[in-house]
N, C-alpha and C positions, 0 to 999 in steps of 0.2 A: 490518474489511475489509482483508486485505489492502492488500504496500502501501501505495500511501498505501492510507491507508483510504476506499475511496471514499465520495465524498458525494451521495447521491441525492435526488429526489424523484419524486413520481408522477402518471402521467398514466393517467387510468383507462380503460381499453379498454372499445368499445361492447362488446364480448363476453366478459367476464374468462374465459371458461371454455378462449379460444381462445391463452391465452399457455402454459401445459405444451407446447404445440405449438409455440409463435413459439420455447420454449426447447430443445425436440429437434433442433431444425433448427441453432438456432445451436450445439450441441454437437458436431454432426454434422460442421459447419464447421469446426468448430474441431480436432474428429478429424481429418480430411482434411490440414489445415495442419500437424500437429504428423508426420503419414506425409511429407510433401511436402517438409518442410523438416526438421523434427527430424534422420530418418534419418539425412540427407545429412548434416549438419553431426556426426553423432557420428561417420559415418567419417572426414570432415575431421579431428576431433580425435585422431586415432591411437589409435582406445581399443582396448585388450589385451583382451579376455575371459579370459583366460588368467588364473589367482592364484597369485600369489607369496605363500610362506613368508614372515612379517618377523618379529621379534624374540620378539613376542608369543605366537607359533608360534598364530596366528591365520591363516585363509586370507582374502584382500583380492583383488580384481578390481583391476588399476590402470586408471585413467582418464584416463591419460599416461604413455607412456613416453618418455626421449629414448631419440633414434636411436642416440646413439655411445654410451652406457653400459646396463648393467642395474642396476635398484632400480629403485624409484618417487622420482621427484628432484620437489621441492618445485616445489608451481607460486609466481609472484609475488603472483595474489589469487584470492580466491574469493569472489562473492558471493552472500549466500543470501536469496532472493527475485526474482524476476523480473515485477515489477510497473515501472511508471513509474519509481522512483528506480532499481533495478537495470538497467533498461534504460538511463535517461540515464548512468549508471557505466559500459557496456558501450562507449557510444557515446565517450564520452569518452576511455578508456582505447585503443581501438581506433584513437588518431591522429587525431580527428576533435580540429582546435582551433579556438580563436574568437580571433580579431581585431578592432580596432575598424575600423568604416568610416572611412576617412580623410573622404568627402564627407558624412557622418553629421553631422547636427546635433541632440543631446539635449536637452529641455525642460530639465532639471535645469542651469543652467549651472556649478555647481561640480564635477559629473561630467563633463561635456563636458570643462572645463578640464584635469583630470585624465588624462582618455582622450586625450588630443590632446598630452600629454608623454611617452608611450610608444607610438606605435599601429603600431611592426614588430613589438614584443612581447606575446607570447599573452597574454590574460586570465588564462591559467592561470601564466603566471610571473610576472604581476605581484603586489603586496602587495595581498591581499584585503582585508586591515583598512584599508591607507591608501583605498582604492576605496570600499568601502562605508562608511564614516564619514557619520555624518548624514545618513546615507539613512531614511527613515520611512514604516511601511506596514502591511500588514495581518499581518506574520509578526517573530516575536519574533529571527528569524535574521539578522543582516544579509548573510553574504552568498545567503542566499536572496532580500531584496528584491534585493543586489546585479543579481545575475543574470536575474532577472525586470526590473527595471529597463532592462536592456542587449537582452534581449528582445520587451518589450511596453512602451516609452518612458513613452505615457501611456495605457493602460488605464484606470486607476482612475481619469480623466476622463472616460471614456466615448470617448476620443479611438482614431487607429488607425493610428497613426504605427508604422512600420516597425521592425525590431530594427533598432541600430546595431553588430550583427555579422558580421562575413564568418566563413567557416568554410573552413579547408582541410586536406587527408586527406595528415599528415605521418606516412606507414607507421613510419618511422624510429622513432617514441617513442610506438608502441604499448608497451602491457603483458602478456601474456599472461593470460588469466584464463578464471574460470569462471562461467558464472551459473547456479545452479541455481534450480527454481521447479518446483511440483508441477502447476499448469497450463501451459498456451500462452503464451509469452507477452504479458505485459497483469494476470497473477497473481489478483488478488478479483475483477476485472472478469468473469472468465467464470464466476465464481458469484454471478452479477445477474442477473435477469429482462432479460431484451432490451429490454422495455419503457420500465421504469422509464429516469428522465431525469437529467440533473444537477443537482447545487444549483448548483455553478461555471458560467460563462458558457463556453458551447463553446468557444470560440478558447482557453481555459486550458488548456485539456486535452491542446492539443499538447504536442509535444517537439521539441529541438533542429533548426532549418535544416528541420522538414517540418508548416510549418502544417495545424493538424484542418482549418478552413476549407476550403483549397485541395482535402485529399484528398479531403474531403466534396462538395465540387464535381465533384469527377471520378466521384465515384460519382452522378452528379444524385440528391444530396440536400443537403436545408439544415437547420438546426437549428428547434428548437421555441422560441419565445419565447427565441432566442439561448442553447437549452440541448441539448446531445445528449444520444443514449438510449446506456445501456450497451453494446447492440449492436454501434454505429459503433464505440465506444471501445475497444472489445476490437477490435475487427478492425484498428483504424487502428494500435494498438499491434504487433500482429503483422505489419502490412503494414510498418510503422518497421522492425522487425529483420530483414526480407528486404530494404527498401529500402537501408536502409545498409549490407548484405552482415554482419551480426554474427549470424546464426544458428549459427556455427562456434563459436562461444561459449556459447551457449546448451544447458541439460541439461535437458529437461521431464519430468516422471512421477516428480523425483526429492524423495525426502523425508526430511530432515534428522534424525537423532538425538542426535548428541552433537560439539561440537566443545570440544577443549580443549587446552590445551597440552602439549608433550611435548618429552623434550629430542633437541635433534636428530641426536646422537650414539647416541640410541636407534633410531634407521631401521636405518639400516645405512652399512657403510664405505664403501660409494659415496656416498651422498646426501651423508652428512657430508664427504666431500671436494668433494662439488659446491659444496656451504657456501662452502668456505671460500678457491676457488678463483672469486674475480669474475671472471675474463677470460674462463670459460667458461659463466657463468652465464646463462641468461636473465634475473637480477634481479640487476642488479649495484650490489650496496646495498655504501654505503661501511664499513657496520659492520657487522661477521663477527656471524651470527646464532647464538644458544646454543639457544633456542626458538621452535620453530613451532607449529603448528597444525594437532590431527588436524580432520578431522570425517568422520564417519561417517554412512551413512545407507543406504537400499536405494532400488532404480530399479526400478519397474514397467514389466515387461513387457508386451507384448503380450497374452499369454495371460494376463496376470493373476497372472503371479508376482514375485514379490520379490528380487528381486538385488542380493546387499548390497556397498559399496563402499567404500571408503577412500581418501580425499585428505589431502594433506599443503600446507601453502601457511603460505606468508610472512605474507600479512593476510589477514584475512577479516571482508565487512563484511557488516553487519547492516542486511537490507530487506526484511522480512518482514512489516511493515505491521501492524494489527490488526483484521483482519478474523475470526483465526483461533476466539479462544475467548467468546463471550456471558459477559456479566456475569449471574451469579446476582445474587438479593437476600437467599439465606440464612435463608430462614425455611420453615419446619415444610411437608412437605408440597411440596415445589417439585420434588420428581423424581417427582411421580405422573405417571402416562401423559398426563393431557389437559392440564398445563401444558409448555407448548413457548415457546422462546427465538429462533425465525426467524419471519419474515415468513410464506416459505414453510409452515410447518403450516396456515396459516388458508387459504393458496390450496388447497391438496392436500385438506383437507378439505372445502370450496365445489364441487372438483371430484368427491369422491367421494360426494357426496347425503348426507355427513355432519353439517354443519349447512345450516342453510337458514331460512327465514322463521319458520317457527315454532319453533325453537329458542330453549333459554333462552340468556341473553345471551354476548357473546363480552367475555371481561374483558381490554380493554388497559391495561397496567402502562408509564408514562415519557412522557415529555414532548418526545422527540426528534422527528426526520424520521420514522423508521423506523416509531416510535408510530403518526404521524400517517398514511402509508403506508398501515399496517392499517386504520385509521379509515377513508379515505379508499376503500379498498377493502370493507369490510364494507358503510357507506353505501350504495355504487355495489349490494352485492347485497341489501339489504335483512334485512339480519341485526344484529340488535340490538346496541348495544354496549354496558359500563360505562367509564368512562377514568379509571383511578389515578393520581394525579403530585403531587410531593411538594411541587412548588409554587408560588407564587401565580401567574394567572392573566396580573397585572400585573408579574411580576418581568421587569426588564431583563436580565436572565441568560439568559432563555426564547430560544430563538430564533426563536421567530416574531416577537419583540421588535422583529428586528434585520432582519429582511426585509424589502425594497418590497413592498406590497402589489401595486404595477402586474408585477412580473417573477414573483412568487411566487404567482398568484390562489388555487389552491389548499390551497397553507397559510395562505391567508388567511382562507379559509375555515371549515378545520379553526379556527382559532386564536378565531374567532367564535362556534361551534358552544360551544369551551372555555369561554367567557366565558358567554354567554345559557344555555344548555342545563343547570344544576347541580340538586344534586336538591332543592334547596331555593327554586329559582324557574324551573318550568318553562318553555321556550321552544319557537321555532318548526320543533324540529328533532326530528322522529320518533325513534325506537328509539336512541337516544342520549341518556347521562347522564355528564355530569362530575364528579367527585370531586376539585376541585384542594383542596393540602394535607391529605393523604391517604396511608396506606400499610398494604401487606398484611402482615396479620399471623401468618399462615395458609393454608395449602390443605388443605380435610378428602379424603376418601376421596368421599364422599359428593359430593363436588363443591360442597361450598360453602365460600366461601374468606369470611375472618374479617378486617375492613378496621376500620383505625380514623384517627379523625380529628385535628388539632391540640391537639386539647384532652381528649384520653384516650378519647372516645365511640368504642365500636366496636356494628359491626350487620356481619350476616352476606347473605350473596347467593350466591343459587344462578347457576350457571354451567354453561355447555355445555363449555367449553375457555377456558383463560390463556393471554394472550402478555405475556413477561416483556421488555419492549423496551428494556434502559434503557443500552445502547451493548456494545460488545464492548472485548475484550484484547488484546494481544499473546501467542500462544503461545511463551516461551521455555524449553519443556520440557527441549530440546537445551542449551542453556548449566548450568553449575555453580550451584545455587541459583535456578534458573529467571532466572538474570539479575538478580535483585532486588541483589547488588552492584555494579552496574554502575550504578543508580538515581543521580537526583541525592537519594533519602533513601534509602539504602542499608540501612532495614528494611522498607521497603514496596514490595507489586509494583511495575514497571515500567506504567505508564497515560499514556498519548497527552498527556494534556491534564493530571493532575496529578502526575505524577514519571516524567516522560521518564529517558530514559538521558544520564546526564551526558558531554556533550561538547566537546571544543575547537570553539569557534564558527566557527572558520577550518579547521579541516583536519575535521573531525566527527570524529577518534581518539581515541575513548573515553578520559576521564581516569585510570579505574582500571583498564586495559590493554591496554598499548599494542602495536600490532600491530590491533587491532580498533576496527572502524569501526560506526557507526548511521546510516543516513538513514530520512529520511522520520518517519512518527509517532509512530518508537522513538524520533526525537529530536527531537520535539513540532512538527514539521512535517505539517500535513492534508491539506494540499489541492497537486494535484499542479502547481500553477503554482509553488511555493514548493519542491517534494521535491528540484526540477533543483539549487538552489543547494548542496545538501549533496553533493551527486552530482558540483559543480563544486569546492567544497571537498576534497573526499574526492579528487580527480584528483589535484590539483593537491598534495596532501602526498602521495601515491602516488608522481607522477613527482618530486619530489625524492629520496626514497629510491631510486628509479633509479635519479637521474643524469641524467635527460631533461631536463631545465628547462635551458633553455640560460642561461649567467651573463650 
């Protein structure tokens, strides 16, 4: 998902048939907001329709011009993704800084100590490493706990102790930048069912100086067992980038093809003197730049056509989340028509009278949220299941392993169902069968898919339709080798949770090149209370290359 990659779970509608509806509506929404606000913010941006000749004897729309020269002159960044981490980048970059409260007292007393020997200077110019040192938490980034720490003090006590940050809107040392995202912003969120709820405890789900809580108040609504539904989440994120006036930044419909480097001497004689002349610059970086950074892509129309664009910029970070590509399993048989990789096929189908009660079974593949989801959904319509998962029932690794029962009842459920229900000691739970340690070996034509077990035994089962649930990728179709160099194992794709994109823990700028940035779960950050700190990272080695960081 997008991204962070959002983390869902489900709460089952008395009417499942009545969400394709709950989801037109909020699309609809979301059209409305992107006329309402997109528009205005691309006029704000000074954008040319007009395309210039460059070197390539290629025609390019620019997407900035400055006033006092012609070419297309480099922007300072560009970020591609407009999810939570791309939006906290926008916010950040826009002059928006954090301060400690001087009347502020943190649970942590060696952080207190700390903040209380600088507090005229921004968090963003102090030494992130000296800050977050010995900080311990649920995210492998420290200045992710950093920043979340300075946010939500004592959360992870259950406690509800106030940020100890002031924020003030120093126009001065903004950045100029771009964010591009093929939604509204908010990025995978608006490709949720509305329904569907969080695994995260709502209050995480804010962003910077505008708690979900509060806005959620103002819309008189409150959370589910202390969890929001994707709905809120998208809107509160779109309502963030009106609230803080950063929609002038923002490009939605737009979709990324290739960014790479190029030398800058290849634009043209203007750009290249813009280079090389800081005092004129918008990015007056102390070191004369040799290369930047195309990327390319096209911008949907209105009517539904493609309009392709060319940008040139200094940095460009990486927030593209992994929502984009489903994980295959790679075996025989897995691109027939009735195996599908979304949740969504099994809703779509429920609604078109395509399965139903007397249908042969529905085969869920994985052992995730998302797995359970389907489960959780088929139950609710009485549609039979099988459940594949590679393994043990009792493995600590499971995440229902790792979930309160009291916050989670529903996966607690499903996780019950896993256990009593296998095909080898029936239990008390109807059209449902589990297969833990288990895997498909096959999908015939025929519809019968070919499973076998730990110990080599395979038997076959007929099936209505496959859901392949076993997590999604990063799409980094646009980068050179899909990005897999950039890996911290530099022959294997780029994956959330086992070879993120290798990067400086303090600035998030990619080790193997520099100019480019990753947040969020390109650089093994999930969950969006954690995405802010790379986003505060990522700032904060930004405005050094400025010059903003005041000494």
């Amino acid at each position: 998902m997008a991204t962070a990659a959002p983390n869902l779970a489900s709460t089952v509608p008395v009417q499942p048939l009545s969400r394709p509806a709950a989801r037109l509506r909020h699309f609809a929404w979301q059209h409305t907001w992107i006329r309402e606000n997109f528009c205005k913010a691309s006029l704000s941006y000074h954008v040319d329709s007009r395309a210039e000749m460059l070197p390539d004897r290629k025609m390019y729309p620019l997407l900035t011009r400055p006033s006092h020269r012609s070419g297309p002159k480099p922007l300072p960044v560009v970020i591609i993704g407009n999810g939570p981490s791309g939006i906290c980048l926008s916010y950040l970059l826009s002059g928006y800084t954090p301060y400690f409260k001087r009347e502020s007292l943190h649970p942590n007393p060696i952080l207190q100590k700390k903040l209380e020997e600088a507090p005229e200077v921004s968090i963003l110019d102090q030494d992130l490493d000296y800050l977050s040192e010995g900080l311990q938490g649920r995210s492998d980034s420290p200045v992710a706990l950093l920043f979340d720490a300075l946010q939500r003090p004592d959360t992870d006590w259950g406690g509800t102790a106030e940020s100890v940050l002031r924020w003030r809107h120093e126009p001065s040392r903004a950045i100029p930048h771009l964010v591009l995202g093929r939604n509204a912003p908010g990025g995978a969120w608006h490709s949720i069912e509305g329904s569907m709820v969080t695994l995260s405890r709502g209050e995480w789900m804010g962003l910077p100086d505008l708690p979900f809580k509060e806005w959620l108040k103002q819309k008189r609504r409150g959370l589910r067992n202390n969890r929001a539904t994707a709905e809120d989440i998208a809107q509160y994120y779109q309502h963030y980038v009106v609230k803080k006036g950063l929609q002038k930044n923002f490009r939605c419909g737009t979709v990324v093809t290739s960014v790479r480097k190029v030398s800058a001497g290849s634009i043209s004689s203007h750009t290249q003197r813009d280079l090389q002349e800081n005092s004129g610059s918008l990015w007056n970086s102390s070191e004369q730049s040799t290369e930047i950074f195309q990327v390319d892509g096209f911008f949907k129309t209105v009517e539904g056509d493609k309009e392709p664009f060319s940008i040139y910029a200094e940095n460009v970070v990486l927030a593209t989340g992994t929502y984009d590509s489903p994980t295959w399993l790679g075996v025989k048989g897995e691109n027939l028509s009735y195996v599908h990789h979304q949740l969504s096929a099994l809703e779509e189908a429920v609604k078109n009278n395509s399965i139903g009660i007397m249908s042969d079974p529905v085969l869920v593949v994985g052992a995730g949220l998302t797995a359970a989801d389907a489960i959780l959904f088929a139950h609710h319509c009485n549609i039979p299941v099988i459940h594949v998962f590679r393994r043990r029932v009792s493995d600590p690794g499971l995440i229902f392993n790792q979930l309160p029962k009291m916050m989670y009842p529903e996966y607690h459920k499903v996780h019950q169902m896993m256990k009593e229900q296998t095909a080898a000691c029936a239990g008390p739970y109807e059209c449902y069968i589990s297969l833990p340690e288990h895997h498909v070996l096959s999908f015939g034509k025929d519809r019968k898919c070919i499973i076998q077990d730990k110990n080599g035994c395979q038997k076959a089962y007929k099936i209505s339709m496959a859901l392949v649930l076993t997590g999604s990728n990063p799409n980094l179709s646009f980068l050179p080798n899909n990005g897999i160099d950039l890996a911290m194992a530099s022959d294997q794709p780029v994956n959330p949770k086992r070879n993120p994109i290798d990067v400086d823990p303090f600035s998030h700028e990619c080790t193997q090149e520099k100019g480019l940035y990753a947040l969020g779960p390109l650089a093994g950050d999930n969950f969006v209370r954690f995405v802010q700190g790379g986003a505060l990272a990522a700032a904060s080695s930004l405005l050094r290359k400025a010059n903003k960081n005041p000494p």
